[in-house]
C-alpha positions in Angstrom: 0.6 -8.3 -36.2 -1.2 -5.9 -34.6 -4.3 -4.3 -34.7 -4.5 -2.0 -37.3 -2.9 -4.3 -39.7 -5.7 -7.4 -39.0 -8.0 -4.8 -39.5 -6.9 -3.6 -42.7 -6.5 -7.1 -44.1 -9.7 -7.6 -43.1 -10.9 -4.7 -45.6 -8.8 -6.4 -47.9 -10.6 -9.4 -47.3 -14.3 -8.0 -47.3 -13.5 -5.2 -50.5 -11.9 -8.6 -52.9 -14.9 -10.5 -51.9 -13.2 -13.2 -50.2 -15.3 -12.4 -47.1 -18.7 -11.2 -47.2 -19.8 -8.1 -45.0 -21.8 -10.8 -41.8 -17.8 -12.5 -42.0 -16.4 -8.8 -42.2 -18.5 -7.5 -39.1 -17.8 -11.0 -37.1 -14.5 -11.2 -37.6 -13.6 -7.4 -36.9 -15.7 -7.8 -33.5 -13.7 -10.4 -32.4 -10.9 -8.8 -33.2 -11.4 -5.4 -31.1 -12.7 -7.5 -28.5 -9.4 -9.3 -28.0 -7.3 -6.2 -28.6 -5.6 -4.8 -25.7 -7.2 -1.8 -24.3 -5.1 1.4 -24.8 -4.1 3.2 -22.0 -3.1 6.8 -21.9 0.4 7.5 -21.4 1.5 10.3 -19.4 2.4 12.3 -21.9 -1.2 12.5 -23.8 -2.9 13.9 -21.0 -3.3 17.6 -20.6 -1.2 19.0 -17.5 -2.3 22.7 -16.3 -0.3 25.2 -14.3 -2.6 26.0 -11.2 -1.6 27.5 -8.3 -0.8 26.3 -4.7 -2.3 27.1 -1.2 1.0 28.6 -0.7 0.8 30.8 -3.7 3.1 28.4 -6.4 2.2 26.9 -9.2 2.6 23.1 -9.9 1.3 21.2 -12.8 -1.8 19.2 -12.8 -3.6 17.1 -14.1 -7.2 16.6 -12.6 -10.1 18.4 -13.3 -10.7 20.2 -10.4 -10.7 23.8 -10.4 -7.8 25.3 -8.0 -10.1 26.8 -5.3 -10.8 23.7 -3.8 -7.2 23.5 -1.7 
């Protein structure tokens, strides 16, 4: 199951009554903190034309400003 689906029984859980909100809190912190960390794929990070020292553009993706060739 993954992450958004333990948490949403876990609302279940907490909204029925089964669980009060100290359980609720405890057991959704141990959750996240055993969740995998997401890591950005390629394809969510912006990419920006800039151009070259030679005058071309390629794509990229840092945050530096294209002056600093």
């Amino acid at each position: 199951m993954n992450v958004v689906h333990e948490l949403q029984a876990l609302q279940r859980l907490y909204q029925s009554g089964a669980i009060n909100q100290y359980e609720f809190h405890l057991a959704k912190a141990k959750l996240l903190r055993s969740a995998p960390e997401a890591q950005p794929s390629e394809n969510t990070l912006p990419r920006a034309a800039v151009p070259t020292c030679a005058g071309t553009f390629e794509t990229c993706g840092t945050r530096w400003s294209p002056g600093n060739c």
